[in-house]
Backbone and ligand atoms as CSV (ligand in chain L), in Angstrom:
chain,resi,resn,atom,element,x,y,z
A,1,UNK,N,N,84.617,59.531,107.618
A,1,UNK,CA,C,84.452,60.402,106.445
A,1,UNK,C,C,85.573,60.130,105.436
A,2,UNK,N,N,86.632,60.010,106.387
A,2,UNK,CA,C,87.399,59.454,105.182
A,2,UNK,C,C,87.809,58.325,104.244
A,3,UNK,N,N,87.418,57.247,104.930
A,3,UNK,CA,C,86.942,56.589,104.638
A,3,UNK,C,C,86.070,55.780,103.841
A,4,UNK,N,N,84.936,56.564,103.844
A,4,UNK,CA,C,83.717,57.162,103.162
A,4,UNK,C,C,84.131,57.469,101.429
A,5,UNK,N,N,84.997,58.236,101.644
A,5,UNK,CA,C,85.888,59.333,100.411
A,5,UNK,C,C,86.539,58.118,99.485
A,6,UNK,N,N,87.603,57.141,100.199
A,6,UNK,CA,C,87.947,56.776,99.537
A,6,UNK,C,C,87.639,55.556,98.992
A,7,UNK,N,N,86.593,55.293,99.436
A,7,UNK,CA,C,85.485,54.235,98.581
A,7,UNK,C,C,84.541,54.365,97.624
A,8,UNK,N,N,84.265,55.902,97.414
A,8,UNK,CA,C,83.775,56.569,96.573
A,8,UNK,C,C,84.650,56.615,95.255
A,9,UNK,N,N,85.829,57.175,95.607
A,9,UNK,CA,C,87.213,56.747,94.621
A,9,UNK,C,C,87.063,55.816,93.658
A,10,UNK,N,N,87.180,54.389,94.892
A,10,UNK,CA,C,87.525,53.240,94.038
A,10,UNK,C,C,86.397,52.370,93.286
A,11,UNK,N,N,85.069,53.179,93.816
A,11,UNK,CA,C,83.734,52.560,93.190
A,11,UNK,C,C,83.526,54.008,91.685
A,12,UNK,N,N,84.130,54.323,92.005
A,12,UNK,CA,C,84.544,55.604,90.470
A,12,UNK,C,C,85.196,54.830,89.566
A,13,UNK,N,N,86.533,54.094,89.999
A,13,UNK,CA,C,88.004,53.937,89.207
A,13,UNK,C,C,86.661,51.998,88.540
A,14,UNK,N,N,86.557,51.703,89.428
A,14,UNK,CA,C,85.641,50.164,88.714
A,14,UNK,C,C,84.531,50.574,87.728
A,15,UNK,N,N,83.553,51.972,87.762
A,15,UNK,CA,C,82.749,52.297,86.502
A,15,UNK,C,C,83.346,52.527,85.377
A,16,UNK,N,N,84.733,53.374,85.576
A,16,UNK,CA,C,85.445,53.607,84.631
A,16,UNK,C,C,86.105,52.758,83.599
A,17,UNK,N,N,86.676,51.602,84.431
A,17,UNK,CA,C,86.962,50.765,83.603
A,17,UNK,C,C,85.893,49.875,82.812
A,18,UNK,N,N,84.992,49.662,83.491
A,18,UNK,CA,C,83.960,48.807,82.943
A,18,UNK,C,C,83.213,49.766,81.467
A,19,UNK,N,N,83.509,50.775,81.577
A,19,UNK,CA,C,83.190,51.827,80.490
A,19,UNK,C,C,84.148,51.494,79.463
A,20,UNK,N,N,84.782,51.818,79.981
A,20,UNK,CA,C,86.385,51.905,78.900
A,20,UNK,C,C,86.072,49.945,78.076
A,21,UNK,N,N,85.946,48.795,78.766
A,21,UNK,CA,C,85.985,47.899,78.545
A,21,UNK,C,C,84.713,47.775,77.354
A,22,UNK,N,N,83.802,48.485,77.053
A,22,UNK,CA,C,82.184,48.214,77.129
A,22,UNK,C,C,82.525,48.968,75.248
A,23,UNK,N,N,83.025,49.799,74.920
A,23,UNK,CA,C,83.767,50.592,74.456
A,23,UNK,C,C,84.469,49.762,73.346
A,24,UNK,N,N,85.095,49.240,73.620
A,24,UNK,CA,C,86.395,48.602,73.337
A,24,UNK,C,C,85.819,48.015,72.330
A,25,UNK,N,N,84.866,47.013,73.307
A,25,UNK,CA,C,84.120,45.692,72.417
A,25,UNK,C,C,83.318,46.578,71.159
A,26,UNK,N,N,82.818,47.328,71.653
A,26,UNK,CA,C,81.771,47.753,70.366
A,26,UNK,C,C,82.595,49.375,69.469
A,27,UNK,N,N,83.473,49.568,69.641
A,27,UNK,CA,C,84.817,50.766,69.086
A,27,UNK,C,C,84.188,50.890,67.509
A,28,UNK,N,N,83.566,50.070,66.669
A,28,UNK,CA,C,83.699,50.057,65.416
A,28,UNK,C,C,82.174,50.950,65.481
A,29,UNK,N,N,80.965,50.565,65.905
A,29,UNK,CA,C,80.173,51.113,65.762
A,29,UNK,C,C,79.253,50.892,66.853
A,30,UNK,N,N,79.337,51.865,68.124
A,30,UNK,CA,C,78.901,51.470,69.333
A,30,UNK,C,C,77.203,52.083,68.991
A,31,UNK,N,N,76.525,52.756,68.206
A,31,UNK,CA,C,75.231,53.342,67.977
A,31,UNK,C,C,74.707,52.081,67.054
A,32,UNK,N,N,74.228,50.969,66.712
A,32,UNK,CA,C,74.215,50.178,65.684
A,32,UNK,C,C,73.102,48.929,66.727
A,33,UNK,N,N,72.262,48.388,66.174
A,33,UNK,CA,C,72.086,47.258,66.936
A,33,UNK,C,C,71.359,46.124,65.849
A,34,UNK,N,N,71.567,45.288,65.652
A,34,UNK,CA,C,71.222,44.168,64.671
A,34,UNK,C,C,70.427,43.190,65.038
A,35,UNK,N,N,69.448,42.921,64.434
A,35,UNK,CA,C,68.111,41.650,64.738
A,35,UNK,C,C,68.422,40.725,63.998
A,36,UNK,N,N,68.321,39.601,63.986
A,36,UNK,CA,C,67.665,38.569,62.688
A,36,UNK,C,C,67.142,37.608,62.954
A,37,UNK,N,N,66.533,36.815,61.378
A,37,UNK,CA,C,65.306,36.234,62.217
A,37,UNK,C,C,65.838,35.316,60.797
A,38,UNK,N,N,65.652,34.013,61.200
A,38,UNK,CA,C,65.398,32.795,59.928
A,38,UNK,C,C,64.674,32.069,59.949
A,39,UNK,N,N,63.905,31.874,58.754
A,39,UNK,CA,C,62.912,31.315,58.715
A,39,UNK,C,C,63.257,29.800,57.063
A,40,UNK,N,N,62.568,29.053,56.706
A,40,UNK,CA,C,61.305,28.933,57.375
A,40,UNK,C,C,61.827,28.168,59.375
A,41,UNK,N,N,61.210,28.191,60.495
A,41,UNK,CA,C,61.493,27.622,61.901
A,41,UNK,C,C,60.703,26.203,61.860
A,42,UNK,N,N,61.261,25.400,62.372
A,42,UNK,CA,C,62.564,24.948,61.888
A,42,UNK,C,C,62.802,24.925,61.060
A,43,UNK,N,N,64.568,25.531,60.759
A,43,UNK,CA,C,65.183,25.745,59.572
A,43,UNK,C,C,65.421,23.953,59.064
A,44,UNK,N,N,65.496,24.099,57.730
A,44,UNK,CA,C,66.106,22.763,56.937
A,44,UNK,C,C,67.081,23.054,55.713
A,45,UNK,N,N,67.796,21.785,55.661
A,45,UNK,CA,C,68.727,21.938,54.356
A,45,UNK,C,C,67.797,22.884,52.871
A,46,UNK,N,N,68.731,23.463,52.781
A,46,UNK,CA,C,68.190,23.830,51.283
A,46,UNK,C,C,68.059,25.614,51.495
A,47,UNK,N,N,67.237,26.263,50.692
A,47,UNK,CA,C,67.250,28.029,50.900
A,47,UNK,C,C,66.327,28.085,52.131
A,48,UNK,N,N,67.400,29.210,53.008
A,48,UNK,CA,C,66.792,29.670,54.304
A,48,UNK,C,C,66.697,31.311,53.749
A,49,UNK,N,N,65.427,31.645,54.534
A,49,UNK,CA,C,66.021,33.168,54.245
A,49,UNK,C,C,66.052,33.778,55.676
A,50,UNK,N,N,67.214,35.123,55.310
A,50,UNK,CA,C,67.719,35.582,56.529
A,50,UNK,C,C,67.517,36.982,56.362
A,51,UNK,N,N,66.558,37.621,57.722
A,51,UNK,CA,C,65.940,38.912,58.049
A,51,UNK,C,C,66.432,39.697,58.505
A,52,UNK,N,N,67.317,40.670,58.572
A,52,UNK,CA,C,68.296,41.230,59.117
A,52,UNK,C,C,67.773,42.713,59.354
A,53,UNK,N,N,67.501,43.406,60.350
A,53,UNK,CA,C,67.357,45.176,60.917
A,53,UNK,C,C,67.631,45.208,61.587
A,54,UNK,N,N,68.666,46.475,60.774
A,54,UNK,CA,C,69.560,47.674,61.043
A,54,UNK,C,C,69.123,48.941,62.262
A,55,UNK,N,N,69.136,48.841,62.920
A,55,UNK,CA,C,68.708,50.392,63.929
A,55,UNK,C,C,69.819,50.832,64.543
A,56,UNK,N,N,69.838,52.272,64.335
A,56,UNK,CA,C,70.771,52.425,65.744
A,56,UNK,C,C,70.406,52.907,66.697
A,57,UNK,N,N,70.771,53.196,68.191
A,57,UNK,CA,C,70.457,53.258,69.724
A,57,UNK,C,C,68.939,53.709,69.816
A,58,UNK,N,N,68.424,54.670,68.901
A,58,UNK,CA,C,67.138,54.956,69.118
A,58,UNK,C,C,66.242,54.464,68.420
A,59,UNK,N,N,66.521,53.408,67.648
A,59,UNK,CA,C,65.575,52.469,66.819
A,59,UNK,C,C,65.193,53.039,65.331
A,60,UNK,N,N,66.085,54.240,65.040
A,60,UNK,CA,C,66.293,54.654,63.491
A,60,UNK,C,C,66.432,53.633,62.704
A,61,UNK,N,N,66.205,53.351,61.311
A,61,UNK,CA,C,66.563,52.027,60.506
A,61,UNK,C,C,68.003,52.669,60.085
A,62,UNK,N,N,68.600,52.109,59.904
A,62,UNK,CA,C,69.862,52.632,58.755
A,62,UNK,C,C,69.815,51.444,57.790
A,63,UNK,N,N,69.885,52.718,57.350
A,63,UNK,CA,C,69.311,52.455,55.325
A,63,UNK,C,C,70.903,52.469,54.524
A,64,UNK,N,N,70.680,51.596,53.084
A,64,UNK,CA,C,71.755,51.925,52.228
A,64,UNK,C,C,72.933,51.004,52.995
A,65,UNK,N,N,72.915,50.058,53.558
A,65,UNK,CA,C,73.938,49.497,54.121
A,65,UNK,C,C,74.256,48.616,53.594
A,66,UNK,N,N,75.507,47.951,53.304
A,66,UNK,CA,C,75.979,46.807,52.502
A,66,UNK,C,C,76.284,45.495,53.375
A,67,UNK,N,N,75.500,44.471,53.278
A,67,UNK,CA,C,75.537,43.424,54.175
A,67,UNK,C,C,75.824,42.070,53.481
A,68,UNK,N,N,77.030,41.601,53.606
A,68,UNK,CA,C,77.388,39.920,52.631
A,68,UNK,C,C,77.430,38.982,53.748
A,69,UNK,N,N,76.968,37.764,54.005
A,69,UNK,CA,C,76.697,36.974,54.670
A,69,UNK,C,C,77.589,35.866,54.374
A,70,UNK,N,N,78.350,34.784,55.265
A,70,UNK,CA,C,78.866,33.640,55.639
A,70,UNK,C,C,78.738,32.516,56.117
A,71,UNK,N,N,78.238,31.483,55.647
A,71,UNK,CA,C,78.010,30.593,56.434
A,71,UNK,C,C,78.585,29.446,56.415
A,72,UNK,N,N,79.457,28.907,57.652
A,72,UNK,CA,C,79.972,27.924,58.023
A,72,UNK,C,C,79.182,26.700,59.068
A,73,UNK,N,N,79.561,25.830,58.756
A,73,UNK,CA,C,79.071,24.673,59.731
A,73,UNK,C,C,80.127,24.346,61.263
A,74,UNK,N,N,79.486,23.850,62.074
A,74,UNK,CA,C,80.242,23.932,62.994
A,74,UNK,C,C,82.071,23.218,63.338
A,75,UNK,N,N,81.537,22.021,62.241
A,75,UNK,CA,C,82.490,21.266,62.070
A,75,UNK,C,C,83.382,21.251,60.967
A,76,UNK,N,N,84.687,21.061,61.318
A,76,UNK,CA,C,85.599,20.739,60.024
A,76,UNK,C,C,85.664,20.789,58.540
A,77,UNK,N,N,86.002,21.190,57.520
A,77,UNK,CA,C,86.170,20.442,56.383
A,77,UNK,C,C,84.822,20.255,55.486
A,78,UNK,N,N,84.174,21.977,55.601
A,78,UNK,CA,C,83.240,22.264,54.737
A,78,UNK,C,C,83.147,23.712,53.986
A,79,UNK,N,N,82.776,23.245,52.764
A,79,UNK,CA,C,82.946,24.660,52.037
A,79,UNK,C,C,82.060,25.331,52.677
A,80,UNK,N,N,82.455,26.710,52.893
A,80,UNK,CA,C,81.590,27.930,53.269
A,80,UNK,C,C,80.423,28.295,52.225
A,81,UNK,N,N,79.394,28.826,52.739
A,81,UNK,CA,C,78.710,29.496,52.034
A,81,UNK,C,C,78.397,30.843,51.808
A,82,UNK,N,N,77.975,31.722,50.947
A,82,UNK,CA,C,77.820,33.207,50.942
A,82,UNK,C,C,76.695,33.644,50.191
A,83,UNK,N,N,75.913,34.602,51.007
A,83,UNK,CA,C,75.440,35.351,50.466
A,83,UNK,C,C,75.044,36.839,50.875
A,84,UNK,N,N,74.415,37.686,49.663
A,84,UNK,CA,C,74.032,38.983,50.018
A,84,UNK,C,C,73.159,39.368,50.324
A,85,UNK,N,N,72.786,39.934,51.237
A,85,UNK,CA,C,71.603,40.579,51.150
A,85,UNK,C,C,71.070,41.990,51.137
A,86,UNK,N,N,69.814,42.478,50.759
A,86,UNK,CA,C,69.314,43.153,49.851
A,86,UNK,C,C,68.323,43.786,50.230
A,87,UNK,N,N,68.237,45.451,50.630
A,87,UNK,CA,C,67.428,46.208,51.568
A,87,UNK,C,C,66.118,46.471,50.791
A,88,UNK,N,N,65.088,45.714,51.851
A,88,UNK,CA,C,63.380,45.231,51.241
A,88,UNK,C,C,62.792,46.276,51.895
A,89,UNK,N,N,63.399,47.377,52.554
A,89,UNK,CA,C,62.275,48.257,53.688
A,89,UNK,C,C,63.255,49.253,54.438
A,90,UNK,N,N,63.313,50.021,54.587
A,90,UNK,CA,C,64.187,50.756,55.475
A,90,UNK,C,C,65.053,50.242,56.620
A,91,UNK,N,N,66.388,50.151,56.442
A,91,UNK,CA,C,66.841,49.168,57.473
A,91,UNK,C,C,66.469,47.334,57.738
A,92,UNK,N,N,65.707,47.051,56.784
A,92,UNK,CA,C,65.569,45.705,56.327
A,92,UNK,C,C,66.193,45.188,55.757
A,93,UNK,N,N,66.817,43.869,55.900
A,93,UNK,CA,C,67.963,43.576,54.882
A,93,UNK,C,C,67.691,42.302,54.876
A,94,UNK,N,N,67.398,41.544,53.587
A,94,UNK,CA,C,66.997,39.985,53.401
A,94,UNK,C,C,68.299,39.195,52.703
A,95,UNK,N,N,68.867,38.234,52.867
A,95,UNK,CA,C,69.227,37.009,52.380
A,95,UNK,C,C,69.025,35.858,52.127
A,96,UNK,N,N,69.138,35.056,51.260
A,96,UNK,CA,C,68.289,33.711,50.589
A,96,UNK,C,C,70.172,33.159,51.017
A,97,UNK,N,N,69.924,32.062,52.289
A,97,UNK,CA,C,71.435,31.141,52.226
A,97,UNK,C,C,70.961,29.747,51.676
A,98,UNK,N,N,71.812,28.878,51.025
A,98,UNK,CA,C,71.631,27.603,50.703
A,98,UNK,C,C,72.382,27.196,52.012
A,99,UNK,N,N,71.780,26.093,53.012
A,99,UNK,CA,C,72.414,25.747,53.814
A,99,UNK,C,C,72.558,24.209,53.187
A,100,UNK,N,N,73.557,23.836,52.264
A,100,UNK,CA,C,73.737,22.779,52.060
A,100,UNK,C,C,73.946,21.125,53.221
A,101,UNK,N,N,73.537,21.167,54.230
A,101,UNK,CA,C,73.687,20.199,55.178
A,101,UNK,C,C,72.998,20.406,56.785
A,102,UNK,N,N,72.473,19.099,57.481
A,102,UNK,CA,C,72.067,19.207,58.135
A,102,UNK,C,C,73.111,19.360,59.118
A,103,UNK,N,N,72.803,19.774,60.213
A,103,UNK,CA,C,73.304,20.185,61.447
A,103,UNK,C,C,73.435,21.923,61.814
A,104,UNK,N,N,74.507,22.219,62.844
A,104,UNK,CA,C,74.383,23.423,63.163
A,104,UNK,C,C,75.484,24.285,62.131
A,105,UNK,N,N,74.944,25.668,62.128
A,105,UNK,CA,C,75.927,26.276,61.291
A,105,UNK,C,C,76.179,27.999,61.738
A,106,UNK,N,N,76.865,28.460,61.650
A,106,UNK,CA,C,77.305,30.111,62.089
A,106,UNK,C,C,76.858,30.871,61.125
A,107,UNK,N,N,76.688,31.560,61.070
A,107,UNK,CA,C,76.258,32.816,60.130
A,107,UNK,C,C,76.867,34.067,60.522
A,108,UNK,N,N,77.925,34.548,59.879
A,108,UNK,CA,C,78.121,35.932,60.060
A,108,UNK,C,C,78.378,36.659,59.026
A,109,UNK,N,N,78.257,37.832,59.655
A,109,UNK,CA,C,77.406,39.024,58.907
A,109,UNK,C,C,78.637,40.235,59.083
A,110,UNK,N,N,78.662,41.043,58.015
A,110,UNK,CA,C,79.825,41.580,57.348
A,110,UNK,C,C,78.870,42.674,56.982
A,111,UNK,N,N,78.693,43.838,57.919
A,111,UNK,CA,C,77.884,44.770,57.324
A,111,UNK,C,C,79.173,46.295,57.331
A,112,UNK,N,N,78.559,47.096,56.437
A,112,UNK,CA,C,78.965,48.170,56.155
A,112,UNK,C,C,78.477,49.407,55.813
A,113,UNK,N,N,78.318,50.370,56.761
A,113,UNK,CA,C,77.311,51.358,56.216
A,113,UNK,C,C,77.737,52.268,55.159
A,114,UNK,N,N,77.162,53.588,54.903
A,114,UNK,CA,C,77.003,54.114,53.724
A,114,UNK,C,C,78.294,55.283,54.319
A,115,UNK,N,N,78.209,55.206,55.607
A,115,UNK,CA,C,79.874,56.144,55.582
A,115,UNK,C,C,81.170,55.443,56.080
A,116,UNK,N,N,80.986,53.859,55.655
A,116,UNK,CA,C,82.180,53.194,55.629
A,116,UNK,C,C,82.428,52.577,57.389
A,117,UNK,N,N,81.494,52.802,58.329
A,117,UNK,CA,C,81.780,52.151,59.464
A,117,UNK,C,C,81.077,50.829,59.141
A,118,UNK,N,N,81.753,49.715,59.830
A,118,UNK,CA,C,82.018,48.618,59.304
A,118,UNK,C,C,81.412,47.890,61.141
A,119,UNK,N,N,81.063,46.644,60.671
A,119,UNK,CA,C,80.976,45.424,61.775
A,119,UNK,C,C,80.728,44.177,61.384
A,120,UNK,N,N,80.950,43.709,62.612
A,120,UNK,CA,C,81.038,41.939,62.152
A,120,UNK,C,C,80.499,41.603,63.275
A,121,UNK,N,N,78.828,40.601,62.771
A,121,UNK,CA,C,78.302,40.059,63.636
A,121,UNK,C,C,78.049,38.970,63.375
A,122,UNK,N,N,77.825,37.733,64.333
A,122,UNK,CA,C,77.811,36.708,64.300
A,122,UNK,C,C,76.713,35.873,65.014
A,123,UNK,N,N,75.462,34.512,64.318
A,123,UNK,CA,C,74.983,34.239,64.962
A,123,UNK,C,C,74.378,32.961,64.878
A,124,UNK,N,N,73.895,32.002,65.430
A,124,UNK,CA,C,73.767,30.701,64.529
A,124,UNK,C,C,72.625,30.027,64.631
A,125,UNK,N,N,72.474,28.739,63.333
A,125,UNK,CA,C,71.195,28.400,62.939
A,125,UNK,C,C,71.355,27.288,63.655
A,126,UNK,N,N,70.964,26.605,64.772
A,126,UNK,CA,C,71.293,25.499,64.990
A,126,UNK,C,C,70.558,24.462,64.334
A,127,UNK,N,N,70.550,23.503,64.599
A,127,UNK,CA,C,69.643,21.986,64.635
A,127,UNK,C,C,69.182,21.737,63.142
A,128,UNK,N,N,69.597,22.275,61.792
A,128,UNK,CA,C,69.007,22.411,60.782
A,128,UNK,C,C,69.191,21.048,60.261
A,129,UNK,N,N,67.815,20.736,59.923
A,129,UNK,CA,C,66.832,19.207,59.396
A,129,UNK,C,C,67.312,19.148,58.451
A,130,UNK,N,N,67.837,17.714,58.288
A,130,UNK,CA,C,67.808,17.306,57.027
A,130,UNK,C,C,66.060,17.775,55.808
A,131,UNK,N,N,66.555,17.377,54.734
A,131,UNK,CA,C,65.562,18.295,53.787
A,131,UNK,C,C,64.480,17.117,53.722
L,1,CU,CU,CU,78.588,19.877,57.343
């Protein structure tokens, strides 16, 4: 029994932390969850556009959010690109990127809602075709 007890303890003290850890990562806006989608598939050099919804935990849209976009290539010694995008639907948020070059590239996303909680997500276009 006692035994028993104090394995109960230490399988307590390991949820806890894994909480606390879970937390941490998402501290800025743990209710929030972000989709996106680029098209045209396969992506190619030139304007991609980028589909972005907003929900939080229960699949609400959040609306009114300010979202500027980044895009870097994977490699070295290229100008970044930027753009904004622009709420088409409740919690819909579109961007037109020029992906000036073939190969893979990052995209992150710099959103901000309407009461100033803030995140940074990140996600990438790979394999993009020459034009
Ligand atoms: Cu490049």
């Amino acid at each position: 029994m006692q035994f028993l007890k104090r394995n109960s303890v230490i399988a307590l003290c390991a949820c806890l932390v894994l909480v606390q850890s879970c937390r941490n990562q998402n501290e800025s806006l743990p209710d929030l969850t972000l989709t996106h989608e680029v098209s045209p598939q396969p992506p190619r050099v030139g304007q991609v556009t980028i589909t972005l919804r907003a929900t939080n935990a229960s699949g609400i849209p959040l609306t009114g959010a300010h979202i500027s976009l980044e895009g870097n290539m994977s490699h070295a010694g290229m100008v970044p690109v930027f753009a904004e995008a622009t709420e088409i639907a409740p919690g819909n948020y579109r961007a037109i990127m020029e992906l000036s070059m073939a190969g893979d590239w990052i995209v992150q996303v710099h959103l901000s809602l309407p009461d100033s909680r803030k995140l940074d997500h990140q996600f990438e276009i790979k394999g993009v075709a020459s034009a």
